[in-house]
N, C-alpha and C positions, 0 to 999 in steps of 0.2 A: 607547440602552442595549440589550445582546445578553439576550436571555434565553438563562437554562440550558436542554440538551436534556433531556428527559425519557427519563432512562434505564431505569426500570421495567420496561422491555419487552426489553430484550438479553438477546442468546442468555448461555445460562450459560456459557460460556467467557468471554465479552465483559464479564459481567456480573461476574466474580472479581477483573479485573484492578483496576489503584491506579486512582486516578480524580486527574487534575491538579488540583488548588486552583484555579489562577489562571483555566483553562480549563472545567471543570466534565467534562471528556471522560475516558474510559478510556485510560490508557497504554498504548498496543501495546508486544505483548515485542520487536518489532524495534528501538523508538525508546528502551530501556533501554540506556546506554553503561557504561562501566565507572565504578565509585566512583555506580554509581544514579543519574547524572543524566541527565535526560528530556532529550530532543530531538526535537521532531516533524517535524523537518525531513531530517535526518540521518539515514539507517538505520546501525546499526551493524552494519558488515561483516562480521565474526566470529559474532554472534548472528544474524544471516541465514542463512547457512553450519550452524551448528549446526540452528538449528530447520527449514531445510529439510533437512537430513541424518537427522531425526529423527522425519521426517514430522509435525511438528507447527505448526498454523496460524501466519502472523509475526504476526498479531493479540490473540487471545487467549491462543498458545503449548499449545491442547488439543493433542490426536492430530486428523491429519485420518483419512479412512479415506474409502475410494472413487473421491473424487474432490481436486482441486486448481482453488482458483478465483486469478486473477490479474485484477489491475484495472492500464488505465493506458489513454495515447491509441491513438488511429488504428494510430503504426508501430509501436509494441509488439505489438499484434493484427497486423498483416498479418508483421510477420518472425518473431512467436513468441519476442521477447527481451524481459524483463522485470528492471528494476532493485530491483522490491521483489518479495521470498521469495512463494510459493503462500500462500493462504488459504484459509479455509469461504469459502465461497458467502454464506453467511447474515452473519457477519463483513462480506465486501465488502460487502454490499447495506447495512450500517451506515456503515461509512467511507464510501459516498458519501454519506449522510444528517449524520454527525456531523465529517466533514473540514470544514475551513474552506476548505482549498484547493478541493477539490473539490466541497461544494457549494452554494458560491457565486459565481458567476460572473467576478466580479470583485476577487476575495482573490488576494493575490497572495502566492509564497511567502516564508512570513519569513525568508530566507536570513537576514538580520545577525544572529539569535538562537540560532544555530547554537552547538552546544555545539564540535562536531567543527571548528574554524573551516577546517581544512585538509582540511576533506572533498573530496574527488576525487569525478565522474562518471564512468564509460564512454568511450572513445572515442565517438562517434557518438551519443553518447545528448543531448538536451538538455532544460533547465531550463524550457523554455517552457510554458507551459499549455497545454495541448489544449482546442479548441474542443467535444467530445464527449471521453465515459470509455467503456473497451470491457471490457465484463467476459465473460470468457474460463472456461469450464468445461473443464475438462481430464481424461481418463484416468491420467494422470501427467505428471511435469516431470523435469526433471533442472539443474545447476547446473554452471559455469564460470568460472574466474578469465582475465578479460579486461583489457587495456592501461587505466589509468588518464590523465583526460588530467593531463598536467604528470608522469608516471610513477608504476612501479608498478603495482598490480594492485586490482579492485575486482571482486566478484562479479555474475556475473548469470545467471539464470532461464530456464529454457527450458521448452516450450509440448508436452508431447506428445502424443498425440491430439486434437483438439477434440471436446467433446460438443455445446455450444453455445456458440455468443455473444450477449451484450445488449448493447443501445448505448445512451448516454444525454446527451442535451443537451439547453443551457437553454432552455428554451421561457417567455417573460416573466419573467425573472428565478429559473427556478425548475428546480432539475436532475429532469430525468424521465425514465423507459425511455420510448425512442422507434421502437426495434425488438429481438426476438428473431429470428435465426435458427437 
């Protein structure tokens, strides 16, 4: 049996959004598609595009202001391409606590519950889990409509200045920061 996370503590952005029935987790405003059906799987492309046009978190949907945090593996950190929109910081540091994918080591993503069933990746990008998550603090970002595979086009994230980075993997079954630079 999963126990619910205890949300009592999120930030007030994080803490306004719907919260899923079946899951017990906040809705990120990226994973809202059209006609309001939830997808956690799926970003929705359009709403990505808006909220990072907008300067406003993909998670909570606040204003961000200062800075722009990104979460994802290894090659999203080292090339500065990101398939999910800028976030808070503080946001991120939640999504790797309350993600299933992310953190637990061995959740795998629920692709078949895909609202979007014809959702498209990136060229170059893949589905695979990252053994580590690199959370990425930025000056600013910017965005790009890039080759989708099977065609067409799918957005993605760009990295600009870095202020810092944290890295985080599993250490006995349990996601942890295991370096700041």
């Amino acid at each position: 049996m999963t126990t619910r996370p205890d949300l009592s503590q999120l930030p007030p952005g994080l803490g306004t959004r719907p919260v899923d029935l079946r899951r017990g987790l906040p809705i990120p405003a990226v994973n809202v598609h059209p006609g309001g059906e939830v997808d956690f799987v799926t970003i929705n492309g359009p709403a990505a595009l808006q909220l990072a046009g907008t300067g406003r978190c993909s998670l909570c949907g606040q204003r961000m202001t200062g800075t722009a945090t990104f979460l994802g593996g290894p090659k999203c950190a080292e090339f500065g391409f990101y398939s999910d929109p800028p976030m808070h910081e503080e946001c991120a540091e939640w999504a790797l606590k309350l993600c299933p994918h992310i953190a637990r080591p061995h959740a795998r993503r629920a692709s078949e519950r895909r609202v979007a069933h014809d959702a498209v990746r990136a060229v170059g990008f893949s589905e695979e889990k990252p053994s580590e998550w690199v959370l990425v603090v930025s000056d600013s970002y910017g965005s790009m409509l890039v080759p989708a595979e099977g065609g067409g086009v799918v957005p993605i994230f760009t990295v600009g200045e870095v202020i810092r980075t944290r890295r985080f993997g599993y250490q006995e079954g349990v996601l942890a920061e295991i370096a700041e630079e």
